[in-house]
N, C-alpha and C positions, 0 to 999 in steps of 0.2 A: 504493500500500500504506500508505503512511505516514499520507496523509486515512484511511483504513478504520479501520486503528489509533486516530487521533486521535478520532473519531465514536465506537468502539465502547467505550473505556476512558476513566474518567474520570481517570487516571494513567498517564504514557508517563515511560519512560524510553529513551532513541535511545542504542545501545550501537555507537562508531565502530568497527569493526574494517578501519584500515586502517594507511596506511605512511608517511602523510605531511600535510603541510598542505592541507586540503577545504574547500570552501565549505560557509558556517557561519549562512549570511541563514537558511536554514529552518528551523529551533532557536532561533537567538538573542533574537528578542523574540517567540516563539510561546510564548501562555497555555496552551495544550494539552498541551504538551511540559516537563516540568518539572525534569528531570534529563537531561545530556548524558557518558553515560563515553567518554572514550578510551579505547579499549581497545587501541590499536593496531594491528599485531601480535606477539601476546603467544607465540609458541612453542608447544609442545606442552601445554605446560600454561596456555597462553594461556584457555581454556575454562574451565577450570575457577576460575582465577583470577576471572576476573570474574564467575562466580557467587557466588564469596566475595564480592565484593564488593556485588552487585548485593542479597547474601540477610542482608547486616548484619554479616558474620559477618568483615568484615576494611573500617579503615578505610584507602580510599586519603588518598595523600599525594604525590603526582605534582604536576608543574609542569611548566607548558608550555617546550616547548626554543626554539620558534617563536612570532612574532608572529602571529597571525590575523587577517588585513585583512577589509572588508567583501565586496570586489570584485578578482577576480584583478589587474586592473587599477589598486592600488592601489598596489602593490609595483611600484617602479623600476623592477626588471628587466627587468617584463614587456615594455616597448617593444620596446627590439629584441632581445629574445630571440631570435627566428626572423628577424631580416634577414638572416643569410647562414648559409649551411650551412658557412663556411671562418672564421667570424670572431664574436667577441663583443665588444661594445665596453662596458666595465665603467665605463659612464661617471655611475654613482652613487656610486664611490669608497667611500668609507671605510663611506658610509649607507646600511650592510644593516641589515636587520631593525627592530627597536627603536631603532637609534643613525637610522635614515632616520623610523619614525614619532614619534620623541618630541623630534625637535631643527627636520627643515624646517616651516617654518610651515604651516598647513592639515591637516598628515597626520594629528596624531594622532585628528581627526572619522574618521579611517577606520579606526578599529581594532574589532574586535569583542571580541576577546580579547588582553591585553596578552602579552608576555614576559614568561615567571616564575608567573601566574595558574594556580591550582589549588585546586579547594574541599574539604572532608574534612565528616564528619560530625560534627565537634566544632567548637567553638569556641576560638579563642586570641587571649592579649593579649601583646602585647610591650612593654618600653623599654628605654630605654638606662641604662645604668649605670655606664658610665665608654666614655671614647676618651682615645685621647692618641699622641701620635708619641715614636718613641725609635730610635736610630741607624736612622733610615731607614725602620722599620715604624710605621705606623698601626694602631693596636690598638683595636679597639671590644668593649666587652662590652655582650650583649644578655640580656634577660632572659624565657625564655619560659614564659607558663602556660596549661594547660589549663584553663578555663573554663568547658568544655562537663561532656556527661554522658556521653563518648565517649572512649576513649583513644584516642590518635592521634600524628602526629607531624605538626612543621612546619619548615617550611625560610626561616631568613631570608635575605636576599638583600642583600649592599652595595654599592652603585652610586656612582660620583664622577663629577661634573663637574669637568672643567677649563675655565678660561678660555678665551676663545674666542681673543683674542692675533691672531698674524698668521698664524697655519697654519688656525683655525679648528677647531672639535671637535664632538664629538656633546655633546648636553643630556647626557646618561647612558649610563656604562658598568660593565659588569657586572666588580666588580674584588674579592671575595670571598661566599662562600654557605657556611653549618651547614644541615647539619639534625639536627633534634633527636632523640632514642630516643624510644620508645616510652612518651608520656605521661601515666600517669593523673589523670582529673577531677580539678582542685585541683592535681597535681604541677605543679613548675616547673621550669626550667635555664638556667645560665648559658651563653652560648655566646659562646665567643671568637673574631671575625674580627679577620686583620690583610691588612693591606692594604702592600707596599711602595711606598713613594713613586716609585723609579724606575717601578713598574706604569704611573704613570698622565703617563709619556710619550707626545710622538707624534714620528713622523720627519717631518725636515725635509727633502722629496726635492729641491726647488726653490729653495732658499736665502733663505727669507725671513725665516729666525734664522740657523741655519748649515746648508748643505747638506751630505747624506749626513749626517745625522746625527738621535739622539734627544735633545729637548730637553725642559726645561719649562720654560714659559713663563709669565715672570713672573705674578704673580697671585694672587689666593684658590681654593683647589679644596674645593668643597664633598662633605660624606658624607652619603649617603644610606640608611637602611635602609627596610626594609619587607620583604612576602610576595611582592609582584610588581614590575616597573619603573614602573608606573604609580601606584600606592600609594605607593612607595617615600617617604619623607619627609625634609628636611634634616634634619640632628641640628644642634645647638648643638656643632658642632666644626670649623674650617675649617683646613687645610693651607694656610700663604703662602710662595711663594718669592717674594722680594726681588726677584731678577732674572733674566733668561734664564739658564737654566743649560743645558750640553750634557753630558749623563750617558755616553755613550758617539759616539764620532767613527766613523765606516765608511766606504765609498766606494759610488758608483753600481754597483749591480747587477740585473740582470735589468728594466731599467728598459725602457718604451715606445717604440715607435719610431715609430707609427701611431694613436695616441689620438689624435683630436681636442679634446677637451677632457674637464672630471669636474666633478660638483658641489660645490657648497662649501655651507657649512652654513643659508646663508639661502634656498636655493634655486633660486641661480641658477649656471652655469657659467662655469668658467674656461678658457682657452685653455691646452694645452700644449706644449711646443717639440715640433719634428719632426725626425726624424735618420732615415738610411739605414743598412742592415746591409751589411756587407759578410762573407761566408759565408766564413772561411777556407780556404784550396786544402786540394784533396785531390781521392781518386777519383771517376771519375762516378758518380755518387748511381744506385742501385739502383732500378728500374720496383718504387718500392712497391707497385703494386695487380699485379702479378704475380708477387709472390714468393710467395703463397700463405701456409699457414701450415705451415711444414715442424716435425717432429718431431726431435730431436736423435736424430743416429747411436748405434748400437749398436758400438763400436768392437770390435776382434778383437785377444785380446790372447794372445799364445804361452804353452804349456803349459809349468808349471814341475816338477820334481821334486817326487812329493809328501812325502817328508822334510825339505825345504824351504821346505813350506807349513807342515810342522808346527811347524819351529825355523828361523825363515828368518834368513838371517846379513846380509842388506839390512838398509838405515835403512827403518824403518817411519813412518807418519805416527802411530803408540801411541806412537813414543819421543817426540815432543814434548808429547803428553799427559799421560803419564808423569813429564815433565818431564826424561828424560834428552839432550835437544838442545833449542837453540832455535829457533822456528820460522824465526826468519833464517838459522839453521843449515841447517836444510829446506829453504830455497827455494833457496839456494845450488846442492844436486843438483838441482833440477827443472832441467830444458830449456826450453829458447822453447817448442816444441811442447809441451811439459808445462801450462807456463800459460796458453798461448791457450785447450788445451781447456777448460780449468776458467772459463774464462768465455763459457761455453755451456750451458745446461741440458741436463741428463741426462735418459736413458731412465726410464721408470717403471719402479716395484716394487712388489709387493704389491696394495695396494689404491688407490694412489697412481694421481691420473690428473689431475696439474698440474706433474707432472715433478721431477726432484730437481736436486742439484747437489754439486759435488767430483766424485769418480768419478774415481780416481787408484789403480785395483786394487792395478798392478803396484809402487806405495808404503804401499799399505793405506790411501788417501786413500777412506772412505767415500762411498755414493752417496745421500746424505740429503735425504727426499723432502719435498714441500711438500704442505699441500691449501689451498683457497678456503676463505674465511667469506665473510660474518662472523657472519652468525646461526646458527652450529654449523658445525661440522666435515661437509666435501660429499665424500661417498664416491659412485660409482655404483650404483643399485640390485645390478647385475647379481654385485657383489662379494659380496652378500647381510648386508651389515653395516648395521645400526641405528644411529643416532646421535643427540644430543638436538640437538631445533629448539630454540635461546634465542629470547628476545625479540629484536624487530630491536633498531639502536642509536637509535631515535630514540626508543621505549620506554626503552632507558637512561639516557641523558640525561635524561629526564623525570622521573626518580628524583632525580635531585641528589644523589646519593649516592656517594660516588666506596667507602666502604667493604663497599657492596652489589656492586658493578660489577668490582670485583677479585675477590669469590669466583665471581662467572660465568667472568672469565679464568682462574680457574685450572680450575675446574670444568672448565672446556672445554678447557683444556689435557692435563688429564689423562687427555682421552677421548682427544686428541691422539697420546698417548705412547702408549696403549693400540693403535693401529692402525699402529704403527709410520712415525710422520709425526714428521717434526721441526721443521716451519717453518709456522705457521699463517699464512695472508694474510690477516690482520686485526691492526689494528682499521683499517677508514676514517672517515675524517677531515676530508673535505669542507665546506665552508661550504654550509649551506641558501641561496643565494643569492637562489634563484625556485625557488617550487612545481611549476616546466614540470622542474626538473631530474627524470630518471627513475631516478637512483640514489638521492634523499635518504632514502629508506628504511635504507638503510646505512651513512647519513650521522647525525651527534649533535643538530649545533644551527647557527642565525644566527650564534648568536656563539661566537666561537674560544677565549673563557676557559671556558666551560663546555665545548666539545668537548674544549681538552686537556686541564684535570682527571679529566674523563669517560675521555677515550682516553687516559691515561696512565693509572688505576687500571686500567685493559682487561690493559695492556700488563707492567706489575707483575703481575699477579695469575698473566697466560700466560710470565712467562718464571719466575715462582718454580718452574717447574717444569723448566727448563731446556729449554726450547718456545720458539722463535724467533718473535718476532713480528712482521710484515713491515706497517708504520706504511704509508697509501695515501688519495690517489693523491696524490703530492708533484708539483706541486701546483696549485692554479686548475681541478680537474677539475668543472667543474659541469652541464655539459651532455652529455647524449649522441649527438644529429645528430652524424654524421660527427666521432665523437669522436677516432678517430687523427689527422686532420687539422684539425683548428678552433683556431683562434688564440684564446688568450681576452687579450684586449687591455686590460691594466693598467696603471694608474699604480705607481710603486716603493713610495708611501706604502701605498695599499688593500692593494697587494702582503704587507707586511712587518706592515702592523699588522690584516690581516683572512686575508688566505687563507695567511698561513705562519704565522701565531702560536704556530694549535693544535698543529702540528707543531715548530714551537719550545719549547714547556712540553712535551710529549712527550717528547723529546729530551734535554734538561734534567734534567727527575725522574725518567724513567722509562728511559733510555738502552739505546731497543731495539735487537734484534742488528740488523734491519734497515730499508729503510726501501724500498718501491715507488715510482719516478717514474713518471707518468702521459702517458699517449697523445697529448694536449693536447700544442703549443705555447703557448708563452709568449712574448708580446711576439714573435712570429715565428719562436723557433727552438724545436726539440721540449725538451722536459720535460725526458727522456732524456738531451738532446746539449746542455745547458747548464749549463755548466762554473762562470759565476756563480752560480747556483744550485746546485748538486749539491756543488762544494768551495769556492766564495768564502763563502756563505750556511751550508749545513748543515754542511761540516767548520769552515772557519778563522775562521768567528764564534761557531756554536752548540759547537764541538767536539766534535761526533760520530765516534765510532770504532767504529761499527758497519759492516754493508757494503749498497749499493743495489744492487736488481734492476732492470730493466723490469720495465713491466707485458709482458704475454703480446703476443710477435706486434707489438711499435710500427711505425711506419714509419722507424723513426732508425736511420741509418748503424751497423751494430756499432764498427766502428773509433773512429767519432766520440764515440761512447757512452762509450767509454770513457776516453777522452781528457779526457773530461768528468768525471771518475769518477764514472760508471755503470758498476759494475762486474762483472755477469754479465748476456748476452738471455736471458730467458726466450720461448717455453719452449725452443726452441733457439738458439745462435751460431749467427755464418760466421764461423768459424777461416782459413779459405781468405780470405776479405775482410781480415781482421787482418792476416794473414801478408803479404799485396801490401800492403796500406798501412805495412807494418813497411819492408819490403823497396824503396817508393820515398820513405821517408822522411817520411811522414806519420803515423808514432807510435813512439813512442821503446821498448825496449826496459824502459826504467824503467817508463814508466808500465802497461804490460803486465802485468812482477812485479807492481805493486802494487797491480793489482786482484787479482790470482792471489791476492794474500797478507790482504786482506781478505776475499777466502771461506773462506780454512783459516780465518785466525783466528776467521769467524762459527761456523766447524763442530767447533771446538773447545770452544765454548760451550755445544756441543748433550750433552744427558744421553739 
């Protein structure tokens, strides 16, 4: 079709309507072909969008979220992507995306289209007009003009190099982006990035500054601005630290036990040590592939007076809303049985058909439902409700707009509220790692500064409305072969400064009620059931005080889950598995309450 087209018009425009990174050899040095839109997928109004665009009548100002290689085969990943249906060995480390084509030697002859590249119908100039550091922030002002004969906007982009030192680094990294308003021919603006110094750490998992820990490494760190990472340009401003410095001290977590080695920034690999798990006791692990996927019980709960229902003389779960008890006051009367149930999902309601959670009748503990995104709110046809398709998030991302991105979250929030749903499962958060992954559709970007800018304005925008937004899949989820069970096999650095990041800046500014652990193991223990990760990493570093679910159906121990603080299965518990591992002393009665008491307090959140 494309030669037909190409033969019969002396003008093509090839409009991409798709969800992810495609091969781009057929377009990219074709005379024939003169214009390339992503259009992605653009939602319900996806159509019409890009006639606007396509008929002059709106200019884009998008940027690519993803590197675009020549050859699938160009991207790291792709070697052993598919060696084992149980295992991924992440042994390109830190050099995803643009930090792998623009630092190992060779790569960057393979790029078609850089990170950050996006063209408009206008023209613009930039420069710099002042930088300067002050208690710890880097501050660049940029100065942008339209040129052209088009109003438009553009996005500049700041990138730092750090020395390479003895940890090694990427060439470039994406460590502040503006984009400008809507600029008329000849207007111009000033745009101010800052960048904090501590940003442009890296951990030292290995000890070869100081282990478990973020350093920076003595040196000059150079700034870069420009439109894309390949443009990008030094400024006449460099950052020096004097001498190693450790900005924050941690401890090993969630670290490797089976990598064999990672790359390191010249291209060649490193060996890393090998240790053995040993799986702490407890009950015989459950025949995952034959528990099915069961649905939470409908429990039967005794008939009360109905002048009791009207003016009931019980503590209700309103009086802590209310504010006339505290919710420690509350948990107090709840039973053991009280809070095992509450960490089990609930029956649906309504239109609901991803199950709720609370469901404490006989205390007035509401049963508040969830639905699926993340590109709009997922009702079943058969309910007969309408809901708006948004763009996917890799179209968001591509926006750079974090103040665009929040009126979709609330927007969608509010259709939220409207169907009587309180917990959206969105936004995800994944690293584009390889084009093979089959969710990055629903995924932002390569890189995790731009994902969690992105998913933290997602995440602001859904809960201004008092809409729960359940941050996914925490974490390393990139593949989907035999996703409940595949190991994605990390180093603690790749780990901490690639696939937790975005979920870290999430966390940080945007402090969602919730957060989804994913199917995946990690370094060999599930997602779920790791306790370094779920409270050493997201509570007692990042300080999160929201509450985690599973995803739907994992194959992780509920007991264990929780232990871990993962603290409700969706979409159903085994309260009955709880209760024996209570009872032969493999879960404490403490740590039980305290998941029970991180889903009131997420459901007390809820408007």
């Amino acid at each position: 079709m494309v030669e037909k087209v190409k033969k019969a018009f002396p003008h093509v425009i090839v409009v991409m309507n798709v969800g992810g990174i495609v091969d781009t050899k057929w377009f990219r040095d074709c005379d024939e072909i003169q214009s390339v839109l992503m259009a992605w997928q653009g939602g319900m109004e996806g159509g019409l969008a890009t006639a606007d665009i396509l008929c002059g009548d709106v200019n884009p100002s998008g940027k690519l979220s993803d590197t675009y290689a020549k050859d699938l085969e160009d991207y790291p990943s792709t070697a052993n992507f598919h060696e084992s249906a149980f295992y991924v060995d992440y042994t390109e480390d830190i050099y995803v995306g643009y930090r792998y084509f623009e630092t190992i030697p060779g790569a960057a002859e393979r790029v078609n289209y850089p990170f950050g590249f996006g063209l408009s119908y206008t023209d613009f100039d930039w420069k710099v007009t002042g930088a300067s550091e002050e208690n710890g922030v880097i501050t660049v002002l940029t100065e942008v003009t339209n040129t052209g004969k088009t109003a438009g906007k553009e996005v500049i982009q700041l990138y730092y190099g750090a020395p390479q030192g003895k940890l090694g680094k990427p060439a470039k990294v994406l460590g502040a982006f503006k984009k400008t308003s809507l600029l008329q021919p000849g207007e111009r603006q000033i745009l101010t990035l800052k960048l904090p110094v501590n940003q442009m750490v890296s951990y030292d998992d290995l000890g070869k500054v100081c282990k478990s820990a973020y350093v920076l490494e003595a040196g000059e760190y150079v700034i870069y601005i420009g439109t894309n990472v390949r443009d990008a340009v030094k400024i006449d401003f460099t950052y020096v630290v004097k001498e190693d410095t450790v900005t924050e001290q941690l401890s090993q977590k969630a670290a490797p036990y089976h990598l064999q080695e990672r790359m390191l920034a010249d291209g060649s690999y490193e060996e890393l040590p090998q240790r053995e798990y040993v799986e702490e006791e407890g009950l015989p692990r459950q025949d995952k592939y034959a528990i099915g996927l069961p649905c939470p019980d409908t429990r039967g709960q005794k008939g009360i007076d109905f002048l009791d229902f009207l003016d009931s003389k019980g503590v209700r779960f309103s009086d802590v809303a209310d504010g006339k008890m505290t919710l420690d006051e509350f948990m107090d009367i709840l039973t053991l049985d009280d809070c095992i149930n509450l960490l089990g999902g609930q029956p649906n309601t309504g239109c609901a058909n991803t199950f709720g959670m609370g469901n404490l009748p006989e205390y007035g503990v509401p049963n508040v439902m969830t639905a699926d995104g993340p590109a709009g709110l997922r009702i079943l046809p058969k309910c007969g409700v309408n809901t708006t398709a948004w763009p996917c998030a890799t179209l968001l991302a591509s926006t750079w707009d974090e103040e665009l991105v929040e009126k979709v979250g609330k927007a969608g929030a509010e259709e939220v509220k409207e169907n009587n749903i309180s917990i959206w499962l969105t936004p995800a958060c994944n690293i584009h790692r390889s084009p093979l992954c089959g969710r990055n559709f629903e995924y932002y970007s390569e890189d995790p500064y731009l994902a969690g800018k992105t998913g933290a304005a997602m995440v602001r925008g859904i809960q201004s409305q008092h809409i729960g937004a359940s941050v996914k899949h925490f974490a390393a989820n990139n593949k989907e072969t035999n996703r409940k069970d595949s190991d994605s096999r990390v180093s603690e650095r790749a780990l901490r400064e690639i696939y937790l990041k975005q979920f870290e800046i999430i966390v940080k500014e945007a402090h969602p009620y919730t957060i989804m652990s994913s199917y995946n193991l990690i370094n060999g223990i599930h997602a779920s059931e790791n306790k370094e990760l779920l409270t050493g990493i997201l509570r007692d570093e990042w300080g999160f005080d929201g509450m985690v679910t599973t995803d739907w159906w994992t194959f992780g121990e509920h007991y264990r889950e929780t232990k871990a603080g993962n603290d409700i299965k969706m979409a159903a518990g085994y309260p009955e598995r709880i209760k024996e591992a209570y009872e032969k002393g493999f879960i404490t009665e403490g740590e039980i309450r305290l998941s029970a008491r991180r889903i009131l307090n997420m459901i007390l959140k809820i408007d």
